[in-house]
N, C-alpha and C positions, 0 to 999 in steps of 0.2 A: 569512395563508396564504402558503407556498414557492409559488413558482412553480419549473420544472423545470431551469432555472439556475441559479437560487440553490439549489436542493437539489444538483444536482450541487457546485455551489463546495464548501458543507458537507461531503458526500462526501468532497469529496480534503481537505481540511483538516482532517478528524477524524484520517485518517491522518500530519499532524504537529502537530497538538496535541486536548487533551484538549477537547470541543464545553460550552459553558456548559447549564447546565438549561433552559434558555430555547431555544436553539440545537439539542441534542435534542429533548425534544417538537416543537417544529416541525419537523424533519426525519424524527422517526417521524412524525407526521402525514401528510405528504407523501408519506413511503413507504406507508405505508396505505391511500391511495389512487393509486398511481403505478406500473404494473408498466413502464415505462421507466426509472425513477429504482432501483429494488428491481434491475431484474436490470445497470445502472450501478454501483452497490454493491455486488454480488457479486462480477460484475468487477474491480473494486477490491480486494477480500479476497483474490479469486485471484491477482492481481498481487502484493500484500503478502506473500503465504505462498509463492510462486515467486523474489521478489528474499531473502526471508529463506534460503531451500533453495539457492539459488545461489551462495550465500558458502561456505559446505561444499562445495560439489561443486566449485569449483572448485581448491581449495586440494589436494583427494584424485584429480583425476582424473590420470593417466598419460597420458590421450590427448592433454591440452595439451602441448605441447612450447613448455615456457618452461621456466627455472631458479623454483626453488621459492620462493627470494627475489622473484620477480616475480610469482606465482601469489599470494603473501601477500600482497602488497603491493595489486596488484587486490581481494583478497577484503578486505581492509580499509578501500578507499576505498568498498566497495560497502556495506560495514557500517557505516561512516564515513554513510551517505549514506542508510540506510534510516530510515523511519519506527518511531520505537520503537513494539514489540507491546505 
């Protein structure tokens, strides 16, 4: 059984690689019983679908005042840098 550390570590590390079968079910387990680690988790998805949403907004917003080669450039390291979905 996870304890709430190692379910956390799991957590962020699913977000850069894929978790083994083994490494899931105990981490749903954990979550099954854990509304600290479940709403960690959330948290985490929220972040993951806000850094995904941020790479577009920044490339279209007008309100930056950069040069658009430099707006790209940002939005690429930050795409460069995200967890694939």
């Amino acid at each position: 059984m996870l304890d709430c550390k190692q379910a956390s570590q799991l957590i962020s590390q699913s977000l850069d690689r894929p978790l083994t079968l083994h490494e899931r079910f105990a981490l749903k387990l954990h979550l099954f019983i854990c509304e600290f680690c479940r709403q960690f988790s959330r948290h985490m998805q929220t972040l993951r679908v806000a850094i995904k949403n941020l790479t577009g907004s920044i490339e279209n917003n007008d309100a930056i005042e950069m040069s658009s080669e430099a707006k790209k450039s940002i939005a690429d390291m930050i795409e460069a840098h995200r967890p694939q979905l």
